[in-house]
C-alpha positions in Angstrom: -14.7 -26.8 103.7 -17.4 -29.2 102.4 -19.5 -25.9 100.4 -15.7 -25.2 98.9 -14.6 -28.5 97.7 -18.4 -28.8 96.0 -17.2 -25.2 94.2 -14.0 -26.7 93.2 -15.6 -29.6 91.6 -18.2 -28.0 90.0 -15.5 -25.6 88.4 -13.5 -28.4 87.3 -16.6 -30.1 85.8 -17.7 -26.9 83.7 -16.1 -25.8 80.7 -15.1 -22.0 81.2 -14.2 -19.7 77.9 -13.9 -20.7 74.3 -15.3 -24.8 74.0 -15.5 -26.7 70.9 -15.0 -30.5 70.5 -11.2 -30.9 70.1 -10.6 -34.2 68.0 -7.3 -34.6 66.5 -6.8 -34.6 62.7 -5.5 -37.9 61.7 -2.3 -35.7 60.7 -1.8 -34.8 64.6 -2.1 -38.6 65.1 0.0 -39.6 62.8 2.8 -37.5 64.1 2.5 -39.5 67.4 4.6 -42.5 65.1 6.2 -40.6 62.2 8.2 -37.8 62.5 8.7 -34.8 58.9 11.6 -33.9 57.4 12.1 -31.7 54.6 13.6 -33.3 51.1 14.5 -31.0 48.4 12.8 -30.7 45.2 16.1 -30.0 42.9 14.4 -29.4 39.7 12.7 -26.6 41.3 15.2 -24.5 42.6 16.1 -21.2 41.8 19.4 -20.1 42.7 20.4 -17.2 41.3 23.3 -15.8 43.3 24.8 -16.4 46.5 23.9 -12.2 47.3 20.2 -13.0 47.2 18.1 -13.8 50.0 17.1 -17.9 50.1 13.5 -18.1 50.1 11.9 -21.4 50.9 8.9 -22.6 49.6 7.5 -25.9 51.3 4.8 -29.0 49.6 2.9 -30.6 52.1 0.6 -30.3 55.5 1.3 -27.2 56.8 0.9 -28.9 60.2 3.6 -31.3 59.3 5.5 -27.8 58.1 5.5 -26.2 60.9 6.6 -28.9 62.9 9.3 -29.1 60.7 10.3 -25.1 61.5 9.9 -25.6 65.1 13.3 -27.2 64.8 14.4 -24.8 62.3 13.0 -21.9 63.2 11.5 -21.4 66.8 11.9 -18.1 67.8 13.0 -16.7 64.5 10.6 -15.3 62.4 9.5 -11.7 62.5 6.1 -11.7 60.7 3.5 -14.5 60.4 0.9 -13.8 58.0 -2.2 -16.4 56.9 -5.3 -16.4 54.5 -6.3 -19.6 56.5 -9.9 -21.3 54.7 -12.8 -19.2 56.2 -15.3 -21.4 56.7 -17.8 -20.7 54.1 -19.1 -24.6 53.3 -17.4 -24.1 49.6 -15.5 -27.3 48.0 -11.8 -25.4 49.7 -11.4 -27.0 53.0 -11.0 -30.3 54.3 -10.9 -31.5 57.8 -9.5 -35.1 57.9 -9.7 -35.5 54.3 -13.5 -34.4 54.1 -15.0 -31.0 53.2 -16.9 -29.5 55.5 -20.2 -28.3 54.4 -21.8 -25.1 55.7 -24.9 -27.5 57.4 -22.4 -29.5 59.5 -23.4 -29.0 63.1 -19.8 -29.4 64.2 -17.9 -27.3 61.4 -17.1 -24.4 64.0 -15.6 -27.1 66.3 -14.0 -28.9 63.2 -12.5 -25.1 61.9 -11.8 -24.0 66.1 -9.4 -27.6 66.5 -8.0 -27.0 62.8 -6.5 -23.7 63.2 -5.4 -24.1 67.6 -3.5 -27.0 66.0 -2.0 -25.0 63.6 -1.7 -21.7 66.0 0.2 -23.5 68.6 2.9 -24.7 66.7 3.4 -21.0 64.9 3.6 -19.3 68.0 6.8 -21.1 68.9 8.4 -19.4 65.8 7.9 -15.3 66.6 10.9 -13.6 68.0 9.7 -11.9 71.2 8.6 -8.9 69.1 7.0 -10.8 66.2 3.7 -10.3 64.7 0.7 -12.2 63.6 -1.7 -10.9 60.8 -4.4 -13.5 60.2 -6.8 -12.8 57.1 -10.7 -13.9 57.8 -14.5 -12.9 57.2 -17.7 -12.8 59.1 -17.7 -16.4 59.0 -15.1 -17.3 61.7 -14.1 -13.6 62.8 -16.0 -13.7 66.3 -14.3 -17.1 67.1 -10.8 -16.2 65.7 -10.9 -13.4 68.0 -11.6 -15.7 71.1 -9.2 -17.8 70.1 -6.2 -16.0 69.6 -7.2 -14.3 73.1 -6.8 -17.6 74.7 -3.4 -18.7 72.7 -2.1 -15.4 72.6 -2.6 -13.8 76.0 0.5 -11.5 76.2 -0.5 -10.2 72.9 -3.0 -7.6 71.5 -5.8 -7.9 69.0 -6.7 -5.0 66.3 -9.0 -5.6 63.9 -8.8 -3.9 60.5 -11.7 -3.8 58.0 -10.5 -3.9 54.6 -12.8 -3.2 51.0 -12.1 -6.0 48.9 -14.7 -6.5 47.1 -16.8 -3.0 46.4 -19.4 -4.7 44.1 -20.3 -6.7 47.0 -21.6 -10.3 47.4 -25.1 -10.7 47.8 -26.4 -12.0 51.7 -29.9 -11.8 52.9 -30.0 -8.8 54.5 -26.7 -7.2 53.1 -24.2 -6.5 50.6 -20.7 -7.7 52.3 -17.9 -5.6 50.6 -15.2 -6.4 53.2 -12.7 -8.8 54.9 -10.6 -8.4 57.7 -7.0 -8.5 58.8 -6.9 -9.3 62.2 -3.3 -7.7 63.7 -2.1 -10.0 67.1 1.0 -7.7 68.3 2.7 -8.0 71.5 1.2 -5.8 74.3 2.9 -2.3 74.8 5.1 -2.6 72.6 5.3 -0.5 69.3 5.6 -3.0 66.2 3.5 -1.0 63.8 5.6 1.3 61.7 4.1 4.6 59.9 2.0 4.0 56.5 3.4 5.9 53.8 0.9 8.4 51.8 0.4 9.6 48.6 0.9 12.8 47.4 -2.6 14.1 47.1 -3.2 13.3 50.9 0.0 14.9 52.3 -1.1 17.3 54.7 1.7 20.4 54.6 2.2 23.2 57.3 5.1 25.8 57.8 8.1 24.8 58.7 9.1 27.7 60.8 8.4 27.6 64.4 5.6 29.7 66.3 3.8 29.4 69.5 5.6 29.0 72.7 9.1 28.5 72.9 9.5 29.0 68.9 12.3 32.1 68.9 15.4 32.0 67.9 16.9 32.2 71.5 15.4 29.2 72.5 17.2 26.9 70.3 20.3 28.5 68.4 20.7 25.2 65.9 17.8 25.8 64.5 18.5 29.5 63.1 19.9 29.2 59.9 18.7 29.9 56.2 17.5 27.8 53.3 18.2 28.1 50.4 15.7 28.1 47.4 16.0 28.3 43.3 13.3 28.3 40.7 11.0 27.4 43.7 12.7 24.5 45.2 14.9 24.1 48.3 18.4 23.2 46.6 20.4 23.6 50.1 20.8 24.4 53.4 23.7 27.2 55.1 25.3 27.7 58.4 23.9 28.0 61.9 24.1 32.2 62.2 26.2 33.5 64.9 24.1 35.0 67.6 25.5 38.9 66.7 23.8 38.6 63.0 20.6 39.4 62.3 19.8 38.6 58.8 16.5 39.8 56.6 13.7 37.6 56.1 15.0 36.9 52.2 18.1 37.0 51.0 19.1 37.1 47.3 22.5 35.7 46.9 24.7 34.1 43.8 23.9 30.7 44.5 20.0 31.5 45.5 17.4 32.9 47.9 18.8 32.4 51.7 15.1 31.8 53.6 15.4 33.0 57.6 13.0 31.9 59.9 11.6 35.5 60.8 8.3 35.7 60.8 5.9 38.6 59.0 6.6 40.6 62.3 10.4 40.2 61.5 10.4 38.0 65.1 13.3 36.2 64.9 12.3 32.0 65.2 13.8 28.8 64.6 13.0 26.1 62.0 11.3 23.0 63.6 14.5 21.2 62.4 17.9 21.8 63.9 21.0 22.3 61.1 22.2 18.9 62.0 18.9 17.0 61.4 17.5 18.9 58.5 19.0 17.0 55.6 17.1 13.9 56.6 13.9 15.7 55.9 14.9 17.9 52.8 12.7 15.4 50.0 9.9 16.7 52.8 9.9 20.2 52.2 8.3 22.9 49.7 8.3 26.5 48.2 4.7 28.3 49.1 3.9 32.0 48.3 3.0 34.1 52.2 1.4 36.7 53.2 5.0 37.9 53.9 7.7 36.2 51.2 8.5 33.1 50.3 7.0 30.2 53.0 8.9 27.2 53.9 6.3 23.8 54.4 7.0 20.6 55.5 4.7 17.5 54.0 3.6 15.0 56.3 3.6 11.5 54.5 3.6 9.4 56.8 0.5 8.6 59.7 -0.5 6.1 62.2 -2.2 3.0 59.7 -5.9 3.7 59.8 -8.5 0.8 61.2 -10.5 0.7 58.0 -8.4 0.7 54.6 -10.4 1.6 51.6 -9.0 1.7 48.1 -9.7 0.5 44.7 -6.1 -1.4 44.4 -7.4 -3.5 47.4 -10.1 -5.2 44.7 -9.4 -8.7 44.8 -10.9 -9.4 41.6 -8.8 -6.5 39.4 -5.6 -6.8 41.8 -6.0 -10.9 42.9 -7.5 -12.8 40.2 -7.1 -11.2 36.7 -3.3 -10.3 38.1 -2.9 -13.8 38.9 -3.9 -15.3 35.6 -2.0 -12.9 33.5 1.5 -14.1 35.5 0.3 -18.0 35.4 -2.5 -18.1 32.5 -3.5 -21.7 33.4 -4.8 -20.5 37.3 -7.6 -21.2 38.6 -7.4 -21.0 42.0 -9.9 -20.0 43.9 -9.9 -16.1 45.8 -6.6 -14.9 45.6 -5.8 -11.7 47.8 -5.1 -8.6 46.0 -1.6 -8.6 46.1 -1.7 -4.2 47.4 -3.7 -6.1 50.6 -0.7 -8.2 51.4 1.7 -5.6 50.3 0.3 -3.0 52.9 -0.7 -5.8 55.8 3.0 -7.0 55.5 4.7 -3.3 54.8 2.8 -2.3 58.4 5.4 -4.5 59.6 8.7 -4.8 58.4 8.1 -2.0 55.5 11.0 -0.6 58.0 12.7 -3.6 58.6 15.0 -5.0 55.7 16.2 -8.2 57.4 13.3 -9.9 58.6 11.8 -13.2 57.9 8.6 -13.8 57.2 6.6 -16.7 56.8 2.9 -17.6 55.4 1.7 -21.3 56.0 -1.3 -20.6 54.1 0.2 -19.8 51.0 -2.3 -20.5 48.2 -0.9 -18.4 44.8 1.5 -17.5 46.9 0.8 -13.6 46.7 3.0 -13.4 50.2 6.4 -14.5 48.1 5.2 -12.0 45.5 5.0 -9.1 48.1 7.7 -9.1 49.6 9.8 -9.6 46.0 8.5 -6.4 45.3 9.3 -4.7 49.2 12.8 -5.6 48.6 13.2 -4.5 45.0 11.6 -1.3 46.3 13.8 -0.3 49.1 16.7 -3.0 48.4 15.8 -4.9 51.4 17.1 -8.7 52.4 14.0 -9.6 53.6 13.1 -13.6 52.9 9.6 -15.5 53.1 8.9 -19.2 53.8 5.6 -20.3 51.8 3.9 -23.1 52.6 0.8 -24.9 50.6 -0.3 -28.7 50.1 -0.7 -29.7 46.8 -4.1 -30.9 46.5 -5.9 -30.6 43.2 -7.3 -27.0 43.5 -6.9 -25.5 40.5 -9.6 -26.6 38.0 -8.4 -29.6 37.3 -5.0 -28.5 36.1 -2.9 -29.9 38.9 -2.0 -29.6 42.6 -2.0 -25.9 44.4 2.2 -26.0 44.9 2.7 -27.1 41.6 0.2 -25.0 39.0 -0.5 -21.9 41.4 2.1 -21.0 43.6 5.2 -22.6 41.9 5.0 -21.1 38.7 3.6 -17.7 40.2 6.7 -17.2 42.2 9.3 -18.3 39.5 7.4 -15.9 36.6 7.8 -13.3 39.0 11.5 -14.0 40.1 12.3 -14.6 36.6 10.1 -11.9 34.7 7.3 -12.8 32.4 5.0 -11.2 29.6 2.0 -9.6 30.5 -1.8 -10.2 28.8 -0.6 -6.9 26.6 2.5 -9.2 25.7 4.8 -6.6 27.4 7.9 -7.9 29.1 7.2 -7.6 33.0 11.0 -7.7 34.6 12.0 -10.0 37.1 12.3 -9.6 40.8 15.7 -11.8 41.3 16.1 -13.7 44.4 16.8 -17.1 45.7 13.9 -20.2 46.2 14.8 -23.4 47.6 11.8 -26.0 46.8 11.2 -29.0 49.4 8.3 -31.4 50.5 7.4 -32.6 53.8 8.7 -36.1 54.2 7.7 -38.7 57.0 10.1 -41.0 59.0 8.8 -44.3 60.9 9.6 -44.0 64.3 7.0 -45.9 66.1 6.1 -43.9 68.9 7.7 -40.4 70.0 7.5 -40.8 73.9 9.6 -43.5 73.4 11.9 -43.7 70.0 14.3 -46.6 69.5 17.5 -46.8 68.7 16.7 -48.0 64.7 14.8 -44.8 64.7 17.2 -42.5 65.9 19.5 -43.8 63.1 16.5 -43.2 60.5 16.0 -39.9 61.7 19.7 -39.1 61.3 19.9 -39.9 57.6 16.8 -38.4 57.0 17.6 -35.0 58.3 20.3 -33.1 56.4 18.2 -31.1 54.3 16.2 -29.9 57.7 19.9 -29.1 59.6 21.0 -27.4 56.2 17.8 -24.9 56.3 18.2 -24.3 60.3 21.8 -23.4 59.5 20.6 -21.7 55.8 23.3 -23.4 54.4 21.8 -24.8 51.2 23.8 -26.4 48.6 24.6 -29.8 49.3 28.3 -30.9 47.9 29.1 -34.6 49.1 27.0 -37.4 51.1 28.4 -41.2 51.4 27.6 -43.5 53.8 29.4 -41.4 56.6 28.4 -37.7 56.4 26.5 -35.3 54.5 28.1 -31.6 53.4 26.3 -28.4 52.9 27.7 -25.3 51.6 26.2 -21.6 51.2 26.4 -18.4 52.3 30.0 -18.7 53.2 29.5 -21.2 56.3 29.5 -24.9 55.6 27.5 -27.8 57.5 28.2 -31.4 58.0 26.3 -34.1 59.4 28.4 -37.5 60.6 26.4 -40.3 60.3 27.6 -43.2 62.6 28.3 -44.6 66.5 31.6 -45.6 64.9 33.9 -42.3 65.0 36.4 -44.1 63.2 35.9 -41.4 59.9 35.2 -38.7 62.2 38.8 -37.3 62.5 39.3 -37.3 58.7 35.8 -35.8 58.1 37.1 -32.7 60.7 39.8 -32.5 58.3 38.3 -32.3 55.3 36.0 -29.1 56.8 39.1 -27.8 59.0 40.7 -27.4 54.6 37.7 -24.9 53.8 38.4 -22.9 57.0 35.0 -21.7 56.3 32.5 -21.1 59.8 31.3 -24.9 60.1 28.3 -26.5 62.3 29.1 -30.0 62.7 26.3 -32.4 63.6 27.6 -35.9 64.9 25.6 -38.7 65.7 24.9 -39.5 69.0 22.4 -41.6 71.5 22.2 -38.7 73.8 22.4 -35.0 74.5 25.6 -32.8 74.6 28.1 -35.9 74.6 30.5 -34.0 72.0 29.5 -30.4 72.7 32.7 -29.5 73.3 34.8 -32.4 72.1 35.3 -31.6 68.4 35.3 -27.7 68.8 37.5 -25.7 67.8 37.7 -21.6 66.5 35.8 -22.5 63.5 33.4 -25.9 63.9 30.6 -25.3 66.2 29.7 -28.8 66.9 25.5 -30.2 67.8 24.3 -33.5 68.5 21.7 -35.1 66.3 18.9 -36.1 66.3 18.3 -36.4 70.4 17.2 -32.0 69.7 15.3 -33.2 67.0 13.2 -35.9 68.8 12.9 -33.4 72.3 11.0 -30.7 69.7 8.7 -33.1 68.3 8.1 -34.8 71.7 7.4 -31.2 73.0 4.8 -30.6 70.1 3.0 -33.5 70.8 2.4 -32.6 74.3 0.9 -29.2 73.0 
């Protein structure tokens, strides 16, 4: 017993796994005595039409961010995708309001605490089958991956090497062309859809049947002809009945009727039964046999390949110069190429038109850009939250939010001229502009009861995202109204319920879907007070205070 409790000591002594020193960023401290909110920028917003998606786009410490969406968001976002600061010792990265040069001894451990800060609080926000894609480079790669191992342990890692850069930058012993995007997807589970490929890659065979358990008898559906016209399918006829035995070709008035019979004159079947063959039709060609006319099929779609090479993934040609020509003033620092994004995202939710994705390491904001351009593509719903700071990154010319990733996604929601002077259309769609905002609360183990009111005040813009009810429509000293989306929101203020009645009057006239949030010094104590077939009523702001008491014991 004596040997085993020396081993258990010893155990708890050593460090096991991933160890770097751990300090907290004075922004992690300072969330111990102020809580964020979100306030709306109004000058900035975009609002187009009620029938596009609302995209948010949010100005501050993307730790103080995603605190924010752990009350609006947990559990709700389908994709996660970051181009976090790689580590490189260049003037783009500050830990506690200092840059980090490449001699520090501690900048692993500084970059390590930085990002498992950051990490924690995002993982909250996947649905069960979400998906993290995390951009990086040789210079925190090996880390990341031990990282994410330990945060992520339900999940798996695959790492794909992507040609950004084919002129290379110059190291001491090599030329480093590439980047990676790491992909963190739950375990068996199948969350990558099919990449899409181009023509001059599509790999065709026939369409008719052979080998075992190809004949005609073995599956009647799929015995029926095609028919052709100046070398293209045009159409498709009727299962045969079993007693007819067609030729191989047909000529007809309308066309060619196409039998799967082989150059035997076997009778087969079409890989594709009558009832299923429509959905593949765009798939299919004319080809010249040995025997007639030869039905293929294309295959252009594949499982996504582990290392993507490409000339559109140039960030330079695709990142940079693309950049500059939609905000001329730019000169931010390593942009993405926006076909990198496009694919890492598409790999996705390219087969998923309602998701939400978000990007706390916004930057330009090539992640807004993408998925504009997924959902003018396949007419998709899909809607991105962006989050940057604003600190002076861009040559002088202002803060990151407001010169780079602003005006990027506004010229490309709103169409802009290209360096040839051509008219580049806009990609409409909805963006809501706010900044983190910090209320005094002293400490959050224990918040008093002047805080609590604070925090109530304060937080309508916050309850009007996590509801996505935007448009705010009346605030005294009572309640706050939001309205969007055909649902409305109201927050009541006050202890005193003396307005309260007359407020749930005032909604009941809309008779729109309503979530009514109503002051209160505890949890649940009007859950089911003020209900009715259209108000849905919460209690504010004890749920906010138990999320940001949770995050602080992370």
């Amino acid at each position: 017993m004596a040997e085993l409790e020396a081993q258990v000591r010893k155990l708890k002594k050593n460090n096991l796994g991933l160890v770097f020193e751990d300090k907290l960023e004075d922004v992690v401290e300072q969330s111990k005595t102020q809580v964020p909110v979100l306030k709306e920028v109004v000058k900035n917003r975009l609002d187009l039409s009620e029938a596009y998606p609302n995209n948010l786009m949010i100005e501050g410490d993307n730790y103080l961010a995603l605190s924010v969406l752990n009350y609006t968001h947990k559990k709700n976002i389908d994709l996660i995708y970051i181009d976090p600061p790689y580590n490189t010792g260049a003037k783009n990265w500050k830990y506690n309001n200092d840059y980090v040069d490449k001699d520090d001894e501690y900048r692993h451990s500084k970059w390590l605490s930085f990002m498992r800060h950051r990490l924690n609080l995002a993982k909250n926000l996947l649905k069960d089958d979400g998906v993290l894609i995390c951009a990086i480079d040789d210079n925190e790669q090996a880390h990341l991956g031990v990282l994410i191992e330990q945060l992520f342990p339900a999940h798996e890692q695959h790492t794909i090497t992507i040609v950004h850069n084919p002129r290379g930058v110059q190291g001491t012993n090599f030329s480093y062309t590439h980047e990676y995007a790491v992909f963190v997807i739950p375990k068996n589970l199948k969350t990558i859809g099919d990449r899409v490929i181009d023509g001059d890659d599509v790999s065709w065979r026939g369409l008719r049947d052979n080998g075992g358990e190809s004949l005609r008898t073995d599956a009647r559906n799929c015995f029926y002809p095609i028919i052709i016209k100046d070398g293209e399918v045009i159409g498709f006829g009727n299962v045969v009945p079993n007693d007819i035995h067609p030729n191989r070709e047909e000529n007809k008035k309308d066309g060619t009727y196409i039998y799967p019979i082989d150059n035997e004159g076997v009778e087969r079947k079409w890989r594709y039964a009558r009832q299923s063959v429509e959905k593949i039709k765009h798939l299919l060609r004319v080809a010249d046999g040995r025997g007639g006319k030869e039905i293929q099929i294309g295959k252009d779609f594949g499982k996504y390949r582990t290392v993507w090479v490409d000339k559109k993934y140039d960030a330079n040609e695709y990142g940079a110069k693309l950049l500059r020509e939609i905000v001329p003033s730019s000169d931010f620092d390593y942009p993405k190429s926006l076909h990198t994004v496009y694919d890492c995202l598409f790999a996705v939710v390219g087969e998923r038109p309602h998701t939400n994705v978000l990007d706390f390491f916004a930057g330009s904001g090539t992640t807004g850009h993408a998925i504009l351009e997924m959902n003018k593509i396949d007419g998709g719903n899909r809607k991105f939250i962006i989050c940057t700071n604003n600190e002076n990154n861009n040559g002088g010319n202002g803060g990151i939010a407001e010169s780079v990733c602003y005006p990027r996604i506004k010229a490309v929601i709103n169409g802009y001229k290209n360096k040839k002077g051509e008219k580049v259309a806009g990609l409409p769609s909805n963006l809501f502009y706010y900044q983190t905002d910090l209320v005094d609360i002293e400490q959050i183990h224990k918040v008093p009861d002047n805080a609590k009111i604070r925090i109530t005040y304060e937080a309508g813009e916050m309850i009007a995202v996590r509801e996505d009810t935007l448009n705010e429509v009346e605030k005294n000293e009572w309640w706050q109204i939001f309205e969007g989306k055909g649902k409305l929101v109201a927050i009541y203020f006050k202890e005193d319920k003396v307005k309260l009645a007359e407020l749930i009057a005032k909604l009941g006239k809309k008779n729109l879907p309503t979530a009514l949030y109503i002051f209160s010094w505890g949890k649940n104590e009007y859950k089911g007070e003020y209900s009715s077939t259209n108000i849905r009523v919460e209690d504010i702001p004890e749920p906010i205070i138990e999320v940001y008491k949770e995050l602080n014991r992370i």
